[in-house]
C-alpha positions as CSV (number, residue, x, y, z in Angstrom):
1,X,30.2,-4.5,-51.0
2,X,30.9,-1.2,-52.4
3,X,28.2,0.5,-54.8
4,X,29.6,3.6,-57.0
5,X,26.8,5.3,-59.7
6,X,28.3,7.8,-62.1
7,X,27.4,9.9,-64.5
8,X,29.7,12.2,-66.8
9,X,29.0,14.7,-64.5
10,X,28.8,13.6,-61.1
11,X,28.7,10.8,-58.7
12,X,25.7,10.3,-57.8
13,X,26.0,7.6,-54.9
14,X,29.7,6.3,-53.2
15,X,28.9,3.6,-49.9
16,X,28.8,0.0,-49.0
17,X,25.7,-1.8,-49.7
18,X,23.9,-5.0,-49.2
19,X,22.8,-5.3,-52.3
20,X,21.4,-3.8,-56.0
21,X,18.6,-4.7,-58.3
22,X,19.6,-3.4,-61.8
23,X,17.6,-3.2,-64.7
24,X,19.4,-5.5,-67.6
25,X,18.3,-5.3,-70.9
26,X,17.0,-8.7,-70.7
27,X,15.3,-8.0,-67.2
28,X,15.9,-7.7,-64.0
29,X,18.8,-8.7,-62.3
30,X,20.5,-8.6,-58.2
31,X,23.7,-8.7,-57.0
32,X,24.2,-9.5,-53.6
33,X,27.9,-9.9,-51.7
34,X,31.1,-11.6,-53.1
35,X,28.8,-12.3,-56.6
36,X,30.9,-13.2,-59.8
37,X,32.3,-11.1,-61.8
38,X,29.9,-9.2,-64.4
39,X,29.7,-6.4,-67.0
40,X,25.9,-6.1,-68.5
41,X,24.3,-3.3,-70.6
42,X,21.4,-1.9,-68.6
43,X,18.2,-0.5,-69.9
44,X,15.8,2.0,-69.0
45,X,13.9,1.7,-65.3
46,X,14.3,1.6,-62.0
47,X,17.9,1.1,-59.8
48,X,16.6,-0.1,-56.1
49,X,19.7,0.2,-53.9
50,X,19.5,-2.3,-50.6
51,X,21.2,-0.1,-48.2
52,X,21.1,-3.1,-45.5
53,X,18.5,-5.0,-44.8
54,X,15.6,-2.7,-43.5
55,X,16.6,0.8,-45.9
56,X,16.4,1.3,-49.7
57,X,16.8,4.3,-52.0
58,X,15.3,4.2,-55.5
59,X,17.5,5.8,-58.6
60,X,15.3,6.2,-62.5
61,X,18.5,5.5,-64.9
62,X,18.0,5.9,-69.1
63,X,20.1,3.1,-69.9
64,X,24.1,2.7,-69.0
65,X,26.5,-0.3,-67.8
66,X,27.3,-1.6,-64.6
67,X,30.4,-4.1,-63.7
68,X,31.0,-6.1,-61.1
69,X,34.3,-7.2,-59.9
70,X,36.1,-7.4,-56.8
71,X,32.9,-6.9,-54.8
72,X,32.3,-3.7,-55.9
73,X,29.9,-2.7,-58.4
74,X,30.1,0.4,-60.4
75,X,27.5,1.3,-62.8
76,X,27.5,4.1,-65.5
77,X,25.0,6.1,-66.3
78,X,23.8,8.6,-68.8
79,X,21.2,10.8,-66.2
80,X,19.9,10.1,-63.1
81,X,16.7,10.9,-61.5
């Protein structure tokens, strides 16, 4: 599936994934291949990014949004680190 993270500025990270872990504002949440579609507000924490199965890289968001349709998630963002 295809993983876009923006912020006003920039995009941060464009590529097919296996999967993400976002943090929702009611917890933790994953999306994996072909999932539903989704919009949730996220909070503050930790964006894991499951490259495949073996390699992940690790994105600190303030809060944003991500959606989820058409297997491809995009998720807004104020800042990145």
């Amino acid at each position: 599936m295809l993983l876009e993270i923006l912020t006003p500025e920039k995009k941060v990270y464009s590529g097919n994934v296996y999967g993400i872990q976002l943090p929702g504002i009611s917890g933790l949440f994953e999306i994996l291949e072909k999932h539903a579609p989704l919009v949730s507000a996220l909070s503050k924490g930790n964006i894991k990014v499951l490259v495949d199965k073996q390699k992940t890289e690790h994105y600190t968001i303030a809060g944003g949004f991500a959606e989820v349709l058409n297997n491809k998630v995009t998720v807004l963002v104020e800042g990145v680190h």
